[in-house]
MARLO-678924 format. One record per atom (N, C-alpha, C, O): residue in one letter; z, x, y. Coordinates in pm, whole numbers, plus 50000, padded with zeros to 5 digits. Each point is the difference from the previous one (the first is absolute). Example, Ala and Ser with C-alpha at 12.3 -4.5 7.8 and 13.67 -1.06 7.14 Angstrom:
<sites>
A507805131949431;A500004991150119;A500005009050120;A500665010449998;S498624986150107;S500065008250119;S500734992350109;S500175005150111;
</sites>
This chain:
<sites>
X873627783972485;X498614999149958;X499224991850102;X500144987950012;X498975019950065;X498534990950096;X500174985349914;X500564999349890;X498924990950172;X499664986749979;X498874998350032;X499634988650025;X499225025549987;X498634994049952;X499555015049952;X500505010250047;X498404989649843;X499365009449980;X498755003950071;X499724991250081;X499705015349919;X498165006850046;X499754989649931;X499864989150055;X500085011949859;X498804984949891;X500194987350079;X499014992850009;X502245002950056;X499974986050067;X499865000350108;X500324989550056;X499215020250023;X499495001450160;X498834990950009;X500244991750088;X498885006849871;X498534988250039;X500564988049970;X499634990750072;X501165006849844;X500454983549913;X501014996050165;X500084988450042;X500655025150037;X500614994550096;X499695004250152;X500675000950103;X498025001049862;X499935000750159;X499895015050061;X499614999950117;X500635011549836;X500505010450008;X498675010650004;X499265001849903;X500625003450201;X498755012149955;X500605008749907;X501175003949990;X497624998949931;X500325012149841;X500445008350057;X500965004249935;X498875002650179;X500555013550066;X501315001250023;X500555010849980;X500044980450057;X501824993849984;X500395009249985;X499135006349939;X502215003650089;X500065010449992;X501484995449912;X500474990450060;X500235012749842;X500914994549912;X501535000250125;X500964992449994;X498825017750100;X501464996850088;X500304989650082;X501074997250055;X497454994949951;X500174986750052;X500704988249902;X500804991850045;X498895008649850;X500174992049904;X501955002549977;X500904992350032;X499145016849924;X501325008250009;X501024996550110;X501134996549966;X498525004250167;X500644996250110;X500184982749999;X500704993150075;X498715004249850;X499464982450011;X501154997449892;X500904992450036;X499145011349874;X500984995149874;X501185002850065;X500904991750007;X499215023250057;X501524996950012;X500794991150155;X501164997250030;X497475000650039;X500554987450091;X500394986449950;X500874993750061;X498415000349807;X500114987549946;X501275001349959;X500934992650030;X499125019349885;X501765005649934;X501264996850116;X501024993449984;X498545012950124;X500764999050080;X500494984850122;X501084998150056;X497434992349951;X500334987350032;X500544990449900;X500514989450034;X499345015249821;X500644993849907;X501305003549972;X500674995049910;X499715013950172;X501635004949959;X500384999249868;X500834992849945;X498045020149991;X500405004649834;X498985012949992;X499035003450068;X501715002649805;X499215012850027;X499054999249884;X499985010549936;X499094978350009;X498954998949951;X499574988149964;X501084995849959;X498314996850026;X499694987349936;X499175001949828;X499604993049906;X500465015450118;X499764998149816;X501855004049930;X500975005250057;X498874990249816;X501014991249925;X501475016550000;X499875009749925;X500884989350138;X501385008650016;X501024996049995;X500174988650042;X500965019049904;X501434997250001;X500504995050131;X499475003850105;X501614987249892;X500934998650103;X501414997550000;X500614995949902;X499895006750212;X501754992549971;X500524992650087;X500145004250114;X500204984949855;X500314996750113;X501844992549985;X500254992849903;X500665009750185;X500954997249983;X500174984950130;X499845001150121;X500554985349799;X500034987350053;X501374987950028;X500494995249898;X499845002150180;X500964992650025;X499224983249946;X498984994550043;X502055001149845;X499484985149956;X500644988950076;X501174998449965;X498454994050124;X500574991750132;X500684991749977;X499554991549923;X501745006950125;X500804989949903;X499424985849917;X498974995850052;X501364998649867;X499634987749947;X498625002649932;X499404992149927;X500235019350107;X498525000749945;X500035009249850;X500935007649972;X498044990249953;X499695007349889;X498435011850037;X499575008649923;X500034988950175;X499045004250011;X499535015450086;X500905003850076;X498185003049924;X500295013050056;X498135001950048;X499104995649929;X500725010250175;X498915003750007;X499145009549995;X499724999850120;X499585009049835;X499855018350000;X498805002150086;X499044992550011;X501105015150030;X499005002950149;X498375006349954;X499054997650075;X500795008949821;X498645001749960;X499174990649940;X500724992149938;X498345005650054;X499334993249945;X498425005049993;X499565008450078;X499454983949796;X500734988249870;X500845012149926;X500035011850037;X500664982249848;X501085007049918;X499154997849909;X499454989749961;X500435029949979;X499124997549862;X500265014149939;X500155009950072;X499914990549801;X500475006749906;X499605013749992;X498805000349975;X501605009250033;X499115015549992;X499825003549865;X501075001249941;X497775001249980;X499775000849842;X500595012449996;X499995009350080;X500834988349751;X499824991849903;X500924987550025;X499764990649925;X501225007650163;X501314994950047;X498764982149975;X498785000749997;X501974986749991;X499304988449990;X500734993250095;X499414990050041;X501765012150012;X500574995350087;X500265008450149;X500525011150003;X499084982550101;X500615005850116;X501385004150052;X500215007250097;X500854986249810;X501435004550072;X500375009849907;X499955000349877;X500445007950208;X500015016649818;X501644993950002;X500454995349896;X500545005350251;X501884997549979;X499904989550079;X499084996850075;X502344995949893;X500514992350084;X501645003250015;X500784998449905;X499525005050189;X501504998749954;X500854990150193;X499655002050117;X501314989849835;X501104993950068;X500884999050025;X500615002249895;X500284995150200;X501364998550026;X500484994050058;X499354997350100;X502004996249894;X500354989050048;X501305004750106;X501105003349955;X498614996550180;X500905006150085;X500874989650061;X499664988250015;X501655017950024;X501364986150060;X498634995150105;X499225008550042;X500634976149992;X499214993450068;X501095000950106;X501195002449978;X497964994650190;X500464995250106;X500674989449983;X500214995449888;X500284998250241;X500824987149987;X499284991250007;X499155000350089;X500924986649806;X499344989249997;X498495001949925;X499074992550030;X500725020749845;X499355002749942;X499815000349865;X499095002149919;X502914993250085;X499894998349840;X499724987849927;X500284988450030;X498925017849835;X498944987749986;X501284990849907;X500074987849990;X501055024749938;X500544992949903;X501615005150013;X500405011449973;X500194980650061;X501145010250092;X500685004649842;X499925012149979;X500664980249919;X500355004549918;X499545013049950;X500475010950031;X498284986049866;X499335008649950;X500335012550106;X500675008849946;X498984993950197;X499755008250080;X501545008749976;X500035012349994;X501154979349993;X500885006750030;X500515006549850;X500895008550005;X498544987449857;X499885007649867;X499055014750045;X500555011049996;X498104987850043;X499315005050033;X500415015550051;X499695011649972;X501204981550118;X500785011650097;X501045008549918;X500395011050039;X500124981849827;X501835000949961;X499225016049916;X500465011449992;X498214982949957;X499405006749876;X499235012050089;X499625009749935;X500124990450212;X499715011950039;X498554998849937;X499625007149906;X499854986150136;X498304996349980;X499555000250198;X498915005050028;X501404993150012;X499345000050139;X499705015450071;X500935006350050;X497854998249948;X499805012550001;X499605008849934;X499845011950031;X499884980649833;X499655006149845;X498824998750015;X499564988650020;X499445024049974;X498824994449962;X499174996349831;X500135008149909;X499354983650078;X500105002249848;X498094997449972;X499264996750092;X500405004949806;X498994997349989;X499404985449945;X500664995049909;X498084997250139;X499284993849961;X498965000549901;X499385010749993;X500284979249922;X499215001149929;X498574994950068;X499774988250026;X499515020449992;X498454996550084;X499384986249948;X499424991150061;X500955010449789;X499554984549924;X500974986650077;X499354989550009;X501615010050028;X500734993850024;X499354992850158;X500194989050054;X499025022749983;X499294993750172;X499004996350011;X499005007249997;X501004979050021;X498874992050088;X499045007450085;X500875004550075;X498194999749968;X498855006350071;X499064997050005;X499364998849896;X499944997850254;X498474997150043;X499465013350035;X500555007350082;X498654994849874;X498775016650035;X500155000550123;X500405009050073;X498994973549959;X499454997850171;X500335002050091;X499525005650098;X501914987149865;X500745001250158;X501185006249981;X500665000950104;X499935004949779;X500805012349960;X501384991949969;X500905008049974;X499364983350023;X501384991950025;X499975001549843;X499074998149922;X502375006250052;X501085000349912;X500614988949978;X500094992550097;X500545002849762;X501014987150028;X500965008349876;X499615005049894;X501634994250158;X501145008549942;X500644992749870;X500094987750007;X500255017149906;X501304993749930;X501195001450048;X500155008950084;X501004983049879;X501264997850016;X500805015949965;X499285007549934;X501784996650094;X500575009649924;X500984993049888;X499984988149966;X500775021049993;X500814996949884;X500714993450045;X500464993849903;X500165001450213;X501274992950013;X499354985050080;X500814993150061;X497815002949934;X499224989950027;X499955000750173;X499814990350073;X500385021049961;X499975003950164;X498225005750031;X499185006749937;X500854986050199;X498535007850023;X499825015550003;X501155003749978;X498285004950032;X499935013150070;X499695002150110;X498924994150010;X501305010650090;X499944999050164;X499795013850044;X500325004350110;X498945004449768;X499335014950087;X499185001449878;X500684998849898;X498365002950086;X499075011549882;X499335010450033;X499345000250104;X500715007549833;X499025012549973;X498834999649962;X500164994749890;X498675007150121;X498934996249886;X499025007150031;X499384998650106;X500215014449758;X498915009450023;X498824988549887;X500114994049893;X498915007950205;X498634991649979;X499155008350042;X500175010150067;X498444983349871;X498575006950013;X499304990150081;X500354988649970;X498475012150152;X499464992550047;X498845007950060;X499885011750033;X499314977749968;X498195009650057;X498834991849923;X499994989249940;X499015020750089;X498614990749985;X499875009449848;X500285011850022;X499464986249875;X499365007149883;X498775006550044;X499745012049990;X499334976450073;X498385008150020;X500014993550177;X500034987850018;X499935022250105;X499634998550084;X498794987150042;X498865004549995;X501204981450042;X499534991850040;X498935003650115;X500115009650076;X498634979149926;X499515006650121;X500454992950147;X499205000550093;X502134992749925;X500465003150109;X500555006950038;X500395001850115;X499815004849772;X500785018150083;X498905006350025;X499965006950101;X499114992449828;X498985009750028;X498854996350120;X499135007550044;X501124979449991;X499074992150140;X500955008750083;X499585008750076;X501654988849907;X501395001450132;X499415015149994;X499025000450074;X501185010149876;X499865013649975;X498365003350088;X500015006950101;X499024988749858;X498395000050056;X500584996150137;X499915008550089;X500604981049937;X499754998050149;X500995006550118;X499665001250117;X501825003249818;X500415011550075;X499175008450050;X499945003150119;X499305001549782;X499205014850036;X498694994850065;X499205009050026;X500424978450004;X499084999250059;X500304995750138;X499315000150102;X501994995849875;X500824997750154;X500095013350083;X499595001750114;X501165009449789;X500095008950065;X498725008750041;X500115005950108;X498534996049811;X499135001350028;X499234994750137;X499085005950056;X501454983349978;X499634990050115;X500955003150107;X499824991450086;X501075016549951;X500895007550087;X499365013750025;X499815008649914;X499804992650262;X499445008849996;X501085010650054;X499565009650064;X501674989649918;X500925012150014;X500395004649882;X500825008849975;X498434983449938;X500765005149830;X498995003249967;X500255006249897;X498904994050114;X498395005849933;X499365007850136;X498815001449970;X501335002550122;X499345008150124;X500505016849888;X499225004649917;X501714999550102;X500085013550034;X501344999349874;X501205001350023;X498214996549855;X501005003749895;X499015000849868;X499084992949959;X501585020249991;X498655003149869;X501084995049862;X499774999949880;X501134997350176;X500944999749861;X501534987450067;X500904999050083;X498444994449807;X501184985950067;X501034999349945;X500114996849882;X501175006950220;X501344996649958;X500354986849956;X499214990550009;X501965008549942;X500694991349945;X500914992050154;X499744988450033;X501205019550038;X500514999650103;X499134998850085;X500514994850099;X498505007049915;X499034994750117;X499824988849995;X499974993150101;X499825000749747;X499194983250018;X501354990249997;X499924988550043;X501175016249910;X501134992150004;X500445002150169;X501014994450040;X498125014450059;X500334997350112;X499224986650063;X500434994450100;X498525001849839;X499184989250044;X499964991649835;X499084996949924;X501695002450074;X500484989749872;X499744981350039;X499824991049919;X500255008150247;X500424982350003;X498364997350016;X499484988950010;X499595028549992;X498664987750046;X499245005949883;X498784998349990;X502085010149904;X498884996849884;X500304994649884;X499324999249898;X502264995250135;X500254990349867;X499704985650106;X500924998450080;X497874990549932;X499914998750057;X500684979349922;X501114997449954;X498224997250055;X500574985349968;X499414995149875;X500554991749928;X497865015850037;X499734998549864;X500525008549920;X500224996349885;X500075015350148;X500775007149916;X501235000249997;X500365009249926;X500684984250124;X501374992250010;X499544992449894;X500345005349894;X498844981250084;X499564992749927;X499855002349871;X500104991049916;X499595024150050;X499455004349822;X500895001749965;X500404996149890;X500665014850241;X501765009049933;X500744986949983;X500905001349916;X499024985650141;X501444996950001;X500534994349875;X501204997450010;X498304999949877;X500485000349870;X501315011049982;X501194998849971;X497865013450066;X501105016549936;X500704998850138;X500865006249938;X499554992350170;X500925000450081;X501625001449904;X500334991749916;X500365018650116;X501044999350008;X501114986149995;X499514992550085;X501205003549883;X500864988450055;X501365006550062;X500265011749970;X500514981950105;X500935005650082;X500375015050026;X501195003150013;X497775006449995;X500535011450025;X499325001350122;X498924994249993;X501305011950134;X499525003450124;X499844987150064;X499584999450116;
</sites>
């Protein structure tokens, strides 16, 4: 879905004449410097290694927010507790019950109630498993995105297209603006204020 309508072209700057493939080409560059394929509110999965000694996990979209009717953002959680490297075990006993019972490798499920979660910054805080061992991989399909498009997506979005408008090899001799064209001049029309609006929705560790 565009991240601006005809109705918000004057509120941003935009002549009414705007032709909608500008706008279009513009959303899916933000999509694409944000490394996600939308910023309004979508499923995800992400599969996570929990770092030794730690309870904590981080999820790469952000903010984390609920897709209606759902009230919570984490729809699964599920964990497993795999043989640790050397000098990883947190509990050598337990670890070596752990092992007898053929739990290392099991994935099992979490209770979403059971997890700690900030919207903001996406961090998870885990429970223990049954045998009082951390979990050291999760699974976890979540929802994350904007409910109602902000107007720094929609400043960031206006000023792509006025960037690219301001390129006279992208506006000379083209009646219809690709997508692959402006992601060819992507570093001078996502420029440092518009780095500035995206970097909330940035991706975290992917690319």
């Amino acid at each position: 879905m565009a991240y601006l309508e005809p109705t918000d072209y004057p509120n941003y700057g935009l002549p009414p004449g705007t032709t909608a493939d500008w706008i279009t080409a513009a959303t899916a560059l933000i999509n694409s410097y944000c490394r996600r394929p939308d910023l309004n509110i979508i499923q995800y999965i992400e599969r996570l290694r929990v770092t030794a000694g730690a309870q904590t996990v981080l999820l790469s979209y952000l903010p984390l927010a609920p897709l209606a009717p759902a009230t919570t953002p984490l729809v699964s959680i599920e964990g497993r507790y795999i043989k640790p490297r050397r000098g990883e075990l947190p509990n050598e006993p337990l670890a070596d019950i752990a092992w007898a019972f053929s739990l290392p490798g099991q994935w099992t499920s979490i209770d979403p109630s059971t997890v700690d979660f900030d919207p903001a910054n996406g961090e998870l805080t885990l429970p223990w498993n049954v045998f009082g061992l951390p979990y050291n991989e999760v699974l976890v399909t979540y929802t994350a995105g904007l409910a109602v498009i902000g107007d720094d997506v929609m400043s960031a979005c206006a000023q792509i297209v006025r960037n690219a408008q301001a390129q006279p090899a992208l506006n000379a001799s083209r009646t219809k603006m690709d997508t692959m064209w402006m992601q060819y001049f992507s570093s001078s029309l996502i420029d440092e204020t518009v780095q500035a609006w995206l970097a909330p929705y940035v991706a975290n560790r992917l690319g």
